[in-house]
C-alpha positions in Angstrom: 11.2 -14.5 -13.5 14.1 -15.2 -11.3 14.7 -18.7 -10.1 16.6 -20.2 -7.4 17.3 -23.5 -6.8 18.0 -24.5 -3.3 16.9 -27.4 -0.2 13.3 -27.5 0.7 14.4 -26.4 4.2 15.9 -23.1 3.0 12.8 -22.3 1.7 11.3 -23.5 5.2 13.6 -21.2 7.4 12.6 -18.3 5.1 8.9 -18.5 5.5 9.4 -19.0 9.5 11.6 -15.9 9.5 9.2 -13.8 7.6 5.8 -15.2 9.1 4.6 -17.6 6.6 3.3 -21.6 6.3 4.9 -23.7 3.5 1.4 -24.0 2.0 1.2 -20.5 1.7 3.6 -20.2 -0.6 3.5 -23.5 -2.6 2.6 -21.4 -5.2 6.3 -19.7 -5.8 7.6 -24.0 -6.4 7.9 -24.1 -10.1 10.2 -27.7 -9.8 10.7 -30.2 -7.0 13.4 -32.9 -7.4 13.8 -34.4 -3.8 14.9 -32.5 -0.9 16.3 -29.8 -3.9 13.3 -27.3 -5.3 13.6 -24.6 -7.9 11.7 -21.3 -6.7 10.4 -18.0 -8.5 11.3 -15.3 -6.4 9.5 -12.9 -8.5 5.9 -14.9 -7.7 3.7 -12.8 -5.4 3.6 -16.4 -3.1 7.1 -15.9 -2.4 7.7 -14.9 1.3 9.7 -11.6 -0.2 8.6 -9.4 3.2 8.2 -10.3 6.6 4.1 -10.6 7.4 2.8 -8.4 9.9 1.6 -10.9 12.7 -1.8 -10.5 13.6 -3.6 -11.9 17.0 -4.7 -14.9 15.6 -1.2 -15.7 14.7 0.2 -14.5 18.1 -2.4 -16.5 20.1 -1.0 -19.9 17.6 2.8 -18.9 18.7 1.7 -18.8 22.7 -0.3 -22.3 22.4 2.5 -23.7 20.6 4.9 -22.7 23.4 2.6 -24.4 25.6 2.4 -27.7 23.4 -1.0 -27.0 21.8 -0.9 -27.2 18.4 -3.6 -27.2 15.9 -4.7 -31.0 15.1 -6.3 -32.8 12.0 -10.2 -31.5 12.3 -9.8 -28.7 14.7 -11.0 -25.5 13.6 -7.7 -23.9 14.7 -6.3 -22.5 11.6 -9.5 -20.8 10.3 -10.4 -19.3 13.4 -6.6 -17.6 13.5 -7.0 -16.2 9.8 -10.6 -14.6 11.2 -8.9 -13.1 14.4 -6.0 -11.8 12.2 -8.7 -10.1 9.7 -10.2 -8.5 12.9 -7.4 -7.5 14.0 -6.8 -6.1 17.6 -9.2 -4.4 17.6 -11.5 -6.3 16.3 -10.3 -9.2 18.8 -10.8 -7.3 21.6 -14.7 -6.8 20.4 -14.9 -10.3 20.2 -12.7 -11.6 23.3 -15.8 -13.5 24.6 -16.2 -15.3 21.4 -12.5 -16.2 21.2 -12.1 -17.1 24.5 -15.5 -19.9 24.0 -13.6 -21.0 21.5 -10.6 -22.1 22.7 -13.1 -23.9 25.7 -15.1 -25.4 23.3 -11.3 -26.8 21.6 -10.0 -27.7 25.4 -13.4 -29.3 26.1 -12.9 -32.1 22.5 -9.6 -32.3 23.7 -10.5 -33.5 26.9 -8.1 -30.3 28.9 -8.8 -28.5 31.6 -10.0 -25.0 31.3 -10.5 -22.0 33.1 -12.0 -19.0 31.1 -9.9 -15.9 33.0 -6.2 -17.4 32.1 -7.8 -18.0 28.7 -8.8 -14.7 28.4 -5.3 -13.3 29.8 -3.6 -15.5 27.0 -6.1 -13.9 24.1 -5.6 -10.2 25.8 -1.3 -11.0 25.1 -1.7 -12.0 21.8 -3.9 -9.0 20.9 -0.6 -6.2 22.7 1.8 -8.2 20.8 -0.3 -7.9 17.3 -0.4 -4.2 18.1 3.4 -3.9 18.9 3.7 -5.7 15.3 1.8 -2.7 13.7 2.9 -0.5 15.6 6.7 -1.7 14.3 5.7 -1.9 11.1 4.5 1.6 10.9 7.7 3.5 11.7 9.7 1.8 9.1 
């Protein structure tokens, strides 16, 4: 076990360089004291390599950058770990699906929507994805 003692927010830049919430690595925090945490690097929570991104999480990153961000209730997060487990390929099977989705999400937050930009966004998400494993295969 190998510990390391540092600022929450180290441990916050590491899991945004490497692809990974907070939450999903809670697990590696063996002490909090504060803003000052201790860490087992050696836990299989700790962000040790950088997580291939899959749509779902490229689809997040784009509605981020245009201020939509998952809210308390919304489905959002779930729906980004299923497109992820599909994968692009998967995604593109199920475009139709993904793009009622994000209408059904516009339509409770009361946003305009029109289903063919929708569908461009999803299609952007799903080349990056495969760029990511296409990356991650030649190293």
């Amino acid at each position: 076990m190998t510990i390391i003692k540092c600022h929450r927010r180290f441990l916050e830049e590491r899991c945004f360089e490497r692809g990974y919430s907070l939450e999903e690595v809670q697990d590696c925090i063996v002490e909090e004291e504060g803003d000052m945490i201790s860490v087992d690097s050696d836990h299989p929570a700790y962000p040790m390599k950088t997580r291939l991104r899959g749509p779902g999480e490229e689809l997040k990153k784009i509605l981020t950058g245009f201020g939509l961000a998952a809210v308390e209730g919304c489905a959002c997060k779930g729906r980004a770990r299923k497109m992820n487990a599909w994968g692009a390929d998967g995604c593109e099977k199920h475009i139709d699906e993904i793009v009622g989705w994000l209408e059904e999400e516009s339509r409770k937050r009361k946003l305009p929507f029109l289903r063919w930009p929708a569908k461009v966004l999803v299609k952007v998400a799903i080349r990056r994805a495969r760029r990511h494993e296409i990356a991650a295969k030649g190293t």
